[in-house]
C-alpha positions as CSV (number, residue, x, y, z in Angstrom):
1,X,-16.5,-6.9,4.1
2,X,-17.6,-9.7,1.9
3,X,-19.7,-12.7,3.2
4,X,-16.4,-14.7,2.5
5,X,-14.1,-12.3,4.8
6,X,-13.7,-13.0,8.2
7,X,-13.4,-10.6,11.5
8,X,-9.9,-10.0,12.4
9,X,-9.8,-11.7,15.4
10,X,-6.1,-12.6,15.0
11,X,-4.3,-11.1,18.1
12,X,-7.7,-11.5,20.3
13,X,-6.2,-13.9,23.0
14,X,-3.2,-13.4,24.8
15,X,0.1,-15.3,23.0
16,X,3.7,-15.2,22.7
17,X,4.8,-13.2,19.7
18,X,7.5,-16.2,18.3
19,X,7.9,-14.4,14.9
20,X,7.2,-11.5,12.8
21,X,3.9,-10.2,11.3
22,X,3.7,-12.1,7.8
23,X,0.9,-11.8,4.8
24,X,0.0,-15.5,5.2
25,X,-3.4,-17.4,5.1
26,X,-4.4,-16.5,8.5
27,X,-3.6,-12.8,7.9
28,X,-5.7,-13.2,4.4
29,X,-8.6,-14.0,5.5
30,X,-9.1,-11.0,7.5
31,X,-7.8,-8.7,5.5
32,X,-9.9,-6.1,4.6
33,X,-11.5,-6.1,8.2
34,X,-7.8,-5.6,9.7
35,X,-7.1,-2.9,7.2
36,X,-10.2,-1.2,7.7
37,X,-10.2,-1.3,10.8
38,X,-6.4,-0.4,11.7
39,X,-5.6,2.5,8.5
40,X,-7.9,5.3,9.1
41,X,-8.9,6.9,5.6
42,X,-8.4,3.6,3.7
43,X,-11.3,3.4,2.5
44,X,-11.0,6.6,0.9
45,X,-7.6,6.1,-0.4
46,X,-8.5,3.5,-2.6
47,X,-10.9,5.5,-5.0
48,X,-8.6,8.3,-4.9
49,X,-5.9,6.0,-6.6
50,X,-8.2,5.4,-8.9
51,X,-8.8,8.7,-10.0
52,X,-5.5,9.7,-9.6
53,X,-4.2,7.0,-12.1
54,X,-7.3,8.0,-14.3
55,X,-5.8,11.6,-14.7
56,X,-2.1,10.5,-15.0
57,X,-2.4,6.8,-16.9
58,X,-0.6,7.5,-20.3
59,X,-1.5,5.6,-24.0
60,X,0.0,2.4,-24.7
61,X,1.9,2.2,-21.0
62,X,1.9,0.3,-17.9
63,X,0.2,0.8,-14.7
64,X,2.1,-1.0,-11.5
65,X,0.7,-2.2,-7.9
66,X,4.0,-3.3,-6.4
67,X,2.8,-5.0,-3.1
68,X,-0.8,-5.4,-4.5
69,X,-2.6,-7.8,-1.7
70,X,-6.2,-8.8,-2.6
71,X,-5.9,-5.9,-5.8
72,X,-8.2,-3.5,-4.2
73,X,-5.8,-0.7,-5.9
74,X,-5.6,-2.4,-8.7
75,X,-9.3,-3.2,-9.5
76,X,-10.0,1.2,-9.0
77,X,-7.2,1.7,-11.1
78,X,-9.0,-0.8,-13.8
79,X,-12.5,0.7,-13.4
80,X,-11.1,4.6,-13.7
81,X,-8.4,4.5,-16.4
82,X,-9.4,5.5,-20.0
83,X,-6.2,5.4,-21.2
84,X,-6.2,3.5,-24.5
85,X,-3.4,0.4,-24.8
86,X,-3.2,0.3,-21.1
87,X,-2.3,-2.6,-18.3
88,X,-1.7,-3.1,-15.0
89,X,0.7,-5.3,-13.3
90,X,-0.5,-6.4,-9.8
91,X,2.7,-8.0,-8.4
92,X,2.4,-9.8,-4.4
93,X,5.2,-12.0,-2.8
94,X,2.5,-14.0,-0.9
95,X,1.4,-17.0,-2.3
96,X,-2.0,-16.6,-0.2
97,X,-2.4,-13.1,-1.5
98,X,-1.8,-13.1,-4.9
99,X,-4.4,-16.9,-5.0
100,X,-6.9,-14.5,-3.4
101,X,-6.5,-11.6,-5.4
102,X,-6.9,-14.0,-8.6
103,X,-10.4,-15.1,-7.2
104,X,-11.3,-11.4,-6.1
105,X,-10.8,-10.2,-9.3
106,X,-12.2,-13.0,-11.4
107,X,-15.0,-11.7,-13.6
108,X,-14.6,-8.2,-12.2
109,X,-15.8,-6.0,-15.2
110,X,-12.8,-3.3,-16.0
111,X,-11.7,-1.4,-18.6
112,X,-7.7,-2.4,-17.9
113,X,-6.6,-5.7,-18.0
114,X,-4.8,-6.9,-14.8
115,X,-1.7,-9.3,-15.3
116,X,-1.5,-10.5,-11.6
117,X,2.2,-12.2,-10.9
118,X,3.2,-13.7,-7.8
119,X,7.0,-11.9,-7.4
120,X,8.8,-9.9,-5.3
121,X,8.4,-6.4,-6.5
122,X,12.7,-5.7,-5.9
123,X,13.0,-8.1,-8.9
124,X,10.1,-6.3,-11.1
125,X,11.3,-4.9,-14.1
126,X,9.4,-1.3,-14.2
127,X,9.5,-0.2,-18.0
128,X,6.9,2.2,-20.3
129,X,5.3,3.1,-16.6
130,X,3.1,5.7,-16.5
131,X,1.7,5.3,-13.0
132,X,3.0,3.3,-10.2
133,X,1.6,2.2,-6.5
134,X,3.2,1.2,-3.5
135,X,0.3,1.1,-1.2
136,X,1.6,0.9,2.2
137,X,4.0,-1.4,0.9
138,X,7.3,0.3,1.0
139,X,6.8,0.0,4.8
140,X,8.0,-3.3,4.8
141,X,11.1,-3.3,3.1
142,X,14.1,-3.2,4.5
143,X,15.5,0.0,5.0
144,X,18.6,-0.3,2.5
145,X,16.9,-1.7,-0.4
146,X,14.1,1.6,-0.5
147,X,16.0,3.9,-2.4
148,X,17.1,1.3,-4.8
149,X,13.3,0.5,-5.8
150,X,12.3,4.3,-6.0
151,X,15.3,4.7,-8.4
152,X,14.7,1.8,-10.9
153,X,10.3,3.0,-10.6
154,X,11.8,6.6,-12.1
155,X,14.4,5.0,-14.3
156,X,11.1,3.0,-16.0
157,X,8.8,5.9,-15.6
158,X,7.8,8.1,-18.8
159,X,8.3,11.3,-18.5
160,X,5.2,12.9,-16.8
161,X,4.2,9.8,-14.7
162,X,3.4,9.4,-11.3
163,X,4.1,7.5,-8.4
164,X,1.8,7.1,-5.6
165,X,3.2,6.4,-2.5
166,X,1.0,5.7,0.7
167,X,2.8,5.0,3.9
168,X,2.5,4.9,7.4
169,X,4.8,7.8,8.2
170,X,6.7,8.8,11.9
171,X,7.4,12.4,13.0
172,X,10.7,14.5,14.4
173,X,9.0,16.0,16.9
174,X,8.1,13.1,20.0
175,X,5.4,15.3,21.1
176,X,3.7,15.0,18.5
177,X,4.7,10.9,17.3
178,X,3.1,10.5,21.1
179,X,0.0,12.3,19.9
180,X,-0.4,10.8,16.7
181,X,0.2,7.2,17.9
182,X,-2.3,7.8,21.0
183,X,-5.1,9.3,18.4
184,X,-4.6,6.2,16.2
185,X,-5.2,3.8,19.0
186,X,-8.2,5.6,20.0
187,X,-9.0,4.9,16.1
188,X,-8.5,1.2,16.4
189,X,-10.4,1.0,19.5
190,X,-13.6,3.0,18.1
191,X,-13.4,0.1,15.5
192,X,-14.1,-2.5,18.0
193,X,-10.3,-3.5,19.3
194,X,-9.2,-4.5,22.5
195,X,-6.6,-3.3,24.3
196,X,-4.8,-6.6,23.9
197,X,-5.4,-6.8,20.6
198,X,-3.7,-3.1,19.4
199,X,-0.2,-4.4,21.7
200,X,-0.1,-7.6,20.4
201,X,-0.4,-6.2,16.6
202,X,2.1,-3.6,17.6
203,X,4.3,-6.1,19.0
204,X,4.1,-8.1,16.3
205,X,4.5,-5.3,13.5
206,X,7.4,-3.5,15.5
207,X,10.2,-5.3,13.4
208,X,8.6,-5.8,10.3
209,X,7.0,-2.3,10.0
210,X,9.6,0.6,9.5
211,X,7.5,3.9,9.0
212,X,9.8,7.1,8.0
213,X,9.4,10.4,8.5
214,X,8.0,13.0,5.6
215,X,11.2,14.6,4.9
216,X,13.1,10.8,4.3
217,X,10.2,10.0,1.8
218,X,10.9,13.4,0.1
219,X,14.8,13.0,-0.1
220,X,14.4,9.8,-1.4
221,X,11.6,11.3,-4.1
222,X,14.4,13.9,-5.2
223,X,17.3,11.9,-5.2
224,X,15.7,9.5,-7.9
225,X,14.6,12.7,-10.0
226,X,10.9,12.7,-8.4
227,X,11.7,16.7,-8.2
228,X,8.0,17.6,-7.9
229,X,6.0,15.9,-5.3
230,X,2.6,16.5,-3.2
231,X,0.9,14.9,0.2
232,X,-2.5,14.3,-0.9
233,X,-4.1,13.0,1.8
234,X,-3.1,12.3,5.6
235,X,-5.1,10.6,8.5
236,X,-3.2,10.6,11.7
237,X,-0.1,9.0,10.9
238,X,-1.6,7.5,7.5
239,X,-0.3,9.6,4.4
240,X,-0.3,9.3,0.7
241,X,1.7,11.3,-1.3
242,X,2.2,11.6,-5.4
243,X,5.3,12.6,-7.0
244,X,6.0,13.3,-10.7
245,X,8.9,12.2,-12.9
């Protein structure tokens, strides 16, 4: 946590949940405490991107961060690629974010150049991609417009790219959803939350975050042409998958 970030101390006394969870600039300022502190294995996802996106990032194409935040993606994608001809575009639809990620990034050194846009990322045009992120971002969409945005990502994909997909995922079987959810709260509470805290967040998140199963993220994969696809990392009910055009 930078000197500039603050704890996430957000859901810490006891209130009435009036609306939705939303990236605004309470929610920023404690950002990479809450995310730390609530997605087990983030901090290892985040170099892995990198690295994947090093192996995958093609000549002369485009690297996307649909649903970038404060760019953490986007800056390991910057610092790993060696692709010649290369750029990323870091889209947000919070103001607050994308102003922060602008300052986070600000004299960063990287080999990529980073075109950071405040935009919804249903409305990006995807073209000449070679590698494209959704880091826990998909989450949040609504259910119908999901297959829509995996379809138009392949349709812009060269042949040969990736996309890298992390999620917070649900399971079929309730024994085990019951056991992942109760080894997740043991996470957040090892990380310093309070009981309070993890059912106010899950209150709040319950309408706004939709997790899926595996198998709906793979039929969704397949039915935009993503044939070929892998689950490269998984933490509890955390996963990260990468599938191939």
């Amino acid at each position: 946590m930078n000197m500039t970030d603050e704890q996430d101390q957000l859901f810490a006394r006891s209130r009435a949940i009036t609306t939705g969870f939303c990236f605004d600039e309470q929610v920023v300022k404690v950002f990479p405490d809450m995310i730390a502190r609530s997605v087990p294995g983030y901090a290892m996802v985040i170099p892995m991107i990198g690295m994947l996106a090093r192996r995958y990032a093609q000549p002369d194409s485009r690297i996307y961060d649909l649903g970038c935040s404060l760019g953490a993606a986007s800056l390991a994608m910057s610092q790993a690629v060696r692709a010649s001809g290369t750029r990323i575009i870091a889209v947000d639809n919070s103001e607050a974010m994308v102003v922060r990620c602008r300052k986070n990034l600000s004299g960063k050194s990287a080999a990529v150049p980073i075109d950071i846009r405040l935009e919804n990322m249903l409305e990006t045009h995807i073209e000449k991609a070679s590698v494209v992120v959704l880091n826990f971002t998909l989450q949040f969409l609504d259910l119908d417009a999901r297959q829509a945005l995996i379809d138009r990502i392949s349709a812009g994909m060269f042949k040969g790219g990736v996309l890298i997909l992390s999620e917070k995922i649900c399971f079929e079987d309730e024994l085990e959803q019951a056991d992942q959810t109760s080894w997740h709260h043991d996470f957040k509470r090892a990380q310093g939350y309070s009981e309070l805290e993890i059912a106010q967040k899950r209150n709040a998140l319950e309408d706004v975050l939709r997790p899926e199963t595996e198998t709906s993220h793979f039929k969704r994969f397949q039915q935009a042409g993503l044939s070929r696809h892998h689950r490269w990392f998984q933490c509890f009910s955390f996963a990260s998958y990468i599938a191939f055009k």
